[in-house]
C-alpha positions in Angstrom: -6.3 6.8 -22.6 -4.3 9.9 -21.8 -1.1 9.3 -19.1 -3.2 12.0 -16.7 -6.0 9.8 -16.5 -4.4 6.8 -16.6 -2.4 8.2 -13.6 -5.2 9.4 -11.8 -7.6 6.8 -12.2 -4.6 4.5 -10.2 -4.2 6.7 -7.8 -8.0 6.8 -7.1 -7.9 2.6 -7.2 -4.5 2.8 -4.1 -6.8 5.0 -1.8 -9.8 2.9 -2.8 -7.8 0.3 -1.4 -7.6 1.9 2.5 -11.2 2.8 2.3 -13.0 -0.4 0.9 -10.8 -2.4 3.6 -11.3 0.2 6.3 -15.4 0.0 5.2 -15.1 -4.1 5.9 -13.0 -4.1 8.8 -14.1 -1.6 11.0 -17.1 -1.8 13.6 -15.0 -4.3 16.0 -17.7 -7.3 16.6 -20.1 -6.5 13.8 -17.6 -5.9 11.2 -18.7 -7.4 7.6 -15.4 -9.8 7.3 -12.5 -10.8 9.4 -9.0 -9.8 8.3 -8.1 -12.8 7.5 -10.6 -13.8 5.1 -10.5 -10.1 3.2 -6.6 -10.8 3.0 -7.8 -14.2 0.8 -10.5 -12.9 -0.9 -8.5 -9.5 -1.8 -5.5 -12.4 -3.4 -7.7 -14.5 -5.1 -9.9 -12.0 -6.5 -7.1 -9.8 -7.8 -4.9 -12.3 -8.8 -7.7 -13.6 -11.1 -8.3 -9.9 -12.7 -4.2 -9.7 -13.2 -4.4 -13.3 -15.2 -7.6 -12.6 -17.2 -5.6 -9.1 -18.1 -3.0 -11.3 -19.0 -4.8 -13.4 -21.6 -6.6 -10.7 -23.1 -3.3 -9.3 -24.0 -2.4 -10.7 -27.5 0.7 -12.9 -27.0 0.5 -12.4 -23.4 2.5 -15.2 -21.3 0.0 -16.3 -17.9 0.8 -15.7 -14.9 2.4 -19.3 -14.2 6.2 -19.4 -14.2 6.2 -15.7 -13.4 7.2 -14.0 -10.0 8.9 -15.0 -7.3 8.1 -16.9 -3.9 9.9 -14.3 -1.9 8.2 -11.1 -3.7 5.1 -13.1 -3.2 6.1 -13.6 0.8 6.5 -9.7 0.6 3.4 -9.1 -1.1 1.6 -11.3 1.6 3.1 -10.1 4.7 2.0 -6.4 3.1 -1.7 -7.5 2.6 -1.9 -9.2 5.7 -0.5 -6.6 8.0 -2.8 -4.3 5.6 -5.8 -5.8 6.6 -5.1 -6.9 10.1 -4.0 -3.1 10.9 -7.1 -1.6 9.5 -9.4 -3.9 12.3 -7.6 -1.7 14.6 -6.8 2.3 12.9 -8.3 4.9 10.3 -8.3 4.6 6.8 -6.7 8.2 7.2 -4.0 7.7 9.7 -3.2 3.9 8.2 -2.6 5.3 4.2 -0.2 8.2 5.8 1.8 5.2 8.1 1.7 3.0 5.4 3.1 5.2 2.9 5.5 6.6 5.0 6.8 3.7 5.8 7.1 2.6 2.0 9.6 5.1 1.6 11.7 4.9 4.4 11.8 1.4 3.5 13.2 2.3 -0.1 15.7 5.2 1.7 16.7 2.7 3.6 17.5 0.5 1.1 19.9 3.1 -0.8 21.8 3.7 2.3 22.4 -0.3 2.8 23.9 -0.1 -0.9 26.1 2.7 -0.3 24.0 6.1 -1.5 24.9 9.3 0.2 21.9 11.3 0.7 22.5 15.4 0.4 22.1 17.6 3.6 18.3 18.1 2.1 17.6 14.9 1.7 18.8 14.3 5.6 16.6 17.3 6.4 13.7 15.8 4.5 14.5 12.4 6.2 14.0 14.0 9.7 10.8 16.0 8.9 9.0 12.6 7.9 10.2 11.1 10.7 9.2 13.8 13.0 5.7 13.2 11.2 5.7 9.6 11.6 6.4 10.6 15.0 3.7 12.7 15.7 1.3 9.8 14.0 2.0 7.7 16.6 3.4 8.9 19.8 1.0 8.3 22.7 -1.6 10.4 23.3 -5.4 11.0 23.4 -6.2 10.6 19.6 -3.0 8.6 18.8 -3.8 5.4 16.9 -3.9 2.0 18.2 -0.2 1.0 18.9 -0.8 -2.8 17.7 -2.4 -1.1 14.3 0.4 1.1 14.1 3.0 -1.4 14.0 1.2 -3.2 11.7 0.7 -1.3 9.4 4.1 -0.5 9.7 5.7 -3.9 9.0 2.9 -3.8 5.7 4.2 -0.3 4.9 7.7 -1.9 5.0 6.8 -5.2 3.3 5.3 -2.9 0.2 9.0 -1.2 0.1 10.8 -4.6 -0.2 8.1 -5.9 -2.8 8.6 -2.4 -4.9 12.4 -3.0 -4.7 12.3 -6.6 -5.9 10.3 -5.8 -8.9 12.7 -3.0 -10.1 13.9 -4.3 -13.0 11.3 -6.6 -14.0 11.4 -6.9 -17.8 7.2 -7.3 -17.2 6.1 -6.0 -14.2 2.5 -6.9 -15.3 2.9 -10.9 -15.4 5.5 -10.5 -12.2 2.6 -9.1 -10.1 0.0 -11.6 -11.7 2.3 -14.3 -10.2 3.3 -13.5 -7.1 -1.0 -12.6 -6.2 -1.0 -16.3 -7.8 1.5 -17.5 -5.3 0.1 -15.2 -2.3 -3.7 -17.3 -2.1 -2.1 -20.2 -0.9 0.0 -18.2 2.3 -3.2 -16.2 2.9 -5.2 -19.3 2.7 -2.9 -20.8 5.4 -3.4 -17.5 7.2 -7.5 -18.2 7.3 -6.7 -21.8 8.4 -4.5 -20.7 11.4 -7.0 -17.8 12.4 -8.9 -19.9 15.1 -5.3 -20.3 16.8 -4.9 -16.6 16.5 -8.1 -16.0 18.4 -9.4 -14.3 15.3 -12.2 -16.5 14.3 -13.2 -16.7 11.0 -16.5 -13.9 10.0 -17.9 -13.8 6.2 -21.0 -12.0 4.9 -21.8 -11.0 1.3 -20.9 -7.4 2.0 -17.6 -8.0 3.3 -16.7 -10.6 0.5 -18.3 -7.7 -2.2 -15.8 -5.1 -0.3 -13.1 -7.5 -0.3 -13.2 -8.9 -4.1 -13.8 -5.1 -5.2 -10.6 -4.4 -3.1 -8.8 -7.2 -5.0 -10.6 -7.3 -8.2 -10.7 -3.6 -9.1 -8.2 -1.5 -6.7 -5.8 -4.0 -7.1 -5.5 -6.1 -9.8 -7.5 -2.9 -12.0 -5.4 -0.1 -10.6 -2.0 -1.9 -10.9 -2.9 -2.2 -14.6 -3.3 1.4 -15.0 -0.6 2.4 -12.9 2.2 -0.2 -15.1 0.7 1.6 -18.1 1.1 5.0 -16.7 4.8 4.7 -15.4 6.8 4.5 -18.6 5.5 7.6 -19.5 6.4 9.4 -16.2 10.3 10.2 -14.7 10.8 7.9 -11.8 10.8 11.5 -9.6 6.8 12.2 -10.6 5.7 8.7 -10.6 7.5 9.1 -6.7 5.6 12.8 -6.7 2.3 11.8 -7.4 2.4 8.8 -5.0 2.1 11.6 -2.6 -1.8 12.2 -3.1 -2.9 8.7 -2.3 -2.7 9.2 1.2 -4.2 12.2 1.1 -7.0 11.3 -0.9 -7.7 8.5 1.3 -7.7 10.7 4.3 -10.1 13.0 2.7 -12.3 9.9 1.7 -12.1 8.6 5.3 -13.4 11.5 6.7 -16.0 12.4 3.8 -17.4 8.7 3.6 -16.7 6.6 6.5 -17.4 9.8 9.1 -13.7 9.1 10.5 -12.2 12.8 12.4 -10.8 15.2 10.8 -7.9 15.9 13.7 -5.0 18.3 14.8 -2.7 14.8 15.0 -3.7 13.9 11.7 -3.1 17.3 9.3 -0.2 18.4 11.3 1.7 14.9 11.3 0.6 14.0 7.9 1.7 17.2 6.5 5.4 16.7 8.0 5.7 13.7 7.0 4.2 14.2 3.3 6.9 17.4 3.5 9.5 15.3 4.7 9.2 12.7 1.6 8.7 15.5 -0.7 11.9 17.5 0.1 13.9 14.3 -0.2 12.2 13.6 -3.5 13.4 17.0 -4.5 17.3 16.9 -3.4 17.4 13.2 -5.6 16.4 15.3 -8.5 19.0 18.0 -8.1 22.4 18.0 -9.8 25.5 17.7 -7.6 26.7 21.1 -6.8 30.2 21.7 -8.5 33.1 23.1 -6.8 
C-alpha cells in the first residue's frame, strides 16, 4: 500500500474517532452509552486489534512486557477526558481543542528542555492561541466550559503520551501495551461512575460505536499511521496532522447535523494557522550573520 494511502486512510480513522464517539455520546439522556463505558469498550476493543496485529506479524513479540504504566496513565487520562468531553461539546469544536492542545503540549515541552523558538514560531504560537481563544471564550455559541477543559486536559494528556513514545524502538507493541495496561484504569473508571453521578448506560449501538472506535479507528488507524511515518519528515507527518480536525469538523456538520458557525471557521482557522506557521519556522535554517 502506497505511503498516500496509508497516510490518508489514518487520518480518516483519527477523525473517525471524534465522530463515532460524538455519534454515542451525544443526545444527553438518550444517548446510546455512557462515557465511561465507551472509554472501556474503546481500550479493550483496540487493545485486542493492536495484539492480534501483533501476532500476525511473523516474529512479532505480544503486547505483554511492552509499554509503560505511566504512558498507559497518559493514554487513559486522554481517552477518558476524550469521551467524557464529547457528552458535553461538538465533534467539530472538540477535534480543533483537542489538537490544539496536543501541540501546545509538545511546544511546551521544547521550551521546558531549553528550545528557543524563532520570532515566527512566537508569532505562530500567539495566533493559535488567539484561536484557542476564540474556541472557547464565553459567548452565545461558545462550547460547554466543563467540555472544553476536558478535552483540554485529553488534548494535553495525548501530548505527553506522543512525547513518551518518541524513541520507542517499536512503537507498534508500546501502544499494544499501554491499551493492555489502560482496561484495567478504565474499568476502575466504570466501577466508580455511580459515585460520579454518571450512572452506568449500555445498548448494542453504543457498544457497536464504541468497539468500532477502538477496534478500527484506533487500534486499525494506529497501524497505518506507524507504517506511514517512517516514510514521512517528522515536519509532514506534523503537516498532515493538520486535516484531522478539519475533516472531522466537516463530518460533524455533514453527518451528525452539528452547525457550521462564525466561532468555529474563524477560530479553527487561527488556530490551524497558528500551528502551521510554527511548523514552518522549525523547518527553516538559522539565518546566518
Amino acid at each position: 500500500m502506497s505511503t498516500p494511502l496509508l497516510t490518508l486512510l489514518a487520518l480518516l480513522g483519527f477523525a473517525a474517532n471524534s465522530l463515532l464517539c460524538r455519534a454515542a455520546l451525544s443526545g444527553g439522556a438518550a444517548r446510546s452509552i455512557d462515557a465511561g463505558a465507551f472509554t472501556l469498550v474503546r481500550l479493550a476493543s483496540g487493545a485486542l486489534v493492536l495484539a492480534l496485529l501483533l501476532r500476525l506479524r511473523r516474529g512479532g513479540p505480544t503486547a505483554a512486557g511492552h509499554g509503560s504504566w505511566a504512558s498507559a496513565l497518559a493514554l487513559f487520562v486522554y481517552a477518558a477526558g476524550f469521551s467524557f468531553a464529547y457528552v458535553r461539546i461538538g465533534a467539530g469544536v472538540g477535534a480543533l481543542l483537542l489538537f490544539g492542545c496536543v501541540q501546545l503540549t509538545m511546544l511546551a515541552a521544547g521550551l521546558a528542555r531549553g528550545e528557543r523558538p524563532r520570532a515566527l514560531e512566537w508569532a505562530g504560537l500567539a495566533v493559535a492561541l488567539a484561536g484557542l481563544a476564540g474556541l472557547t471564550l464565553p459567548g452565545a455559541s461558545a462550547p460547554d466550559a466543563l467540555g472544553a477543559g476536558l478535552m483540554a486536559a485529553a488534548g494535553a494528556a495525548w501530548g505527553i503520551y506522543s512525547l513518551r513514545g518518541r524513541g520507542s524502538t517499536d512503537p507498534l507493541a508500546a501502544t499494544a501495551g499501554n491499551f493492555l495496561r489502560g482496561v484495567p484504569l478504565a474499568l476502575a473508571l466504570v466501577l466508580l461512575s455511580p459515585a460520579l453521578d454518571a450512572a452506568p448506560h449500555l445498548s448494542s449501538k453504543g457498544l457497536l460505536l464504541a468497539a468500532t472506535s477502538g477496534a478500527l479507528a484506533s487500534g486499525v488507524g494506529y497501524s497505518l499511521w506507524y507504517a506511514a511515518l517512517p516514510h514521512l519528515s517528522s515536519a509532514r507527518a506534523a503537516v498532515v496532522q493538520l486535516c484531522v480536525p478539519v475533516i472531522a469538523a466537516m463530518g460533524a456538520v455533514l453527518l451528525l447535523g452539528e452547525p457550521l458557525t462564525q466561532r468555529l471557521l474563524l477560530g479553527g482557522a487561527a488556530l490551524l494557522t497558528g500551528v502551521l506557521l510554527s511548523l514552518h519556522a522549525k523547518q527553516r535554517p538559522p539565518a546566518n550573520h
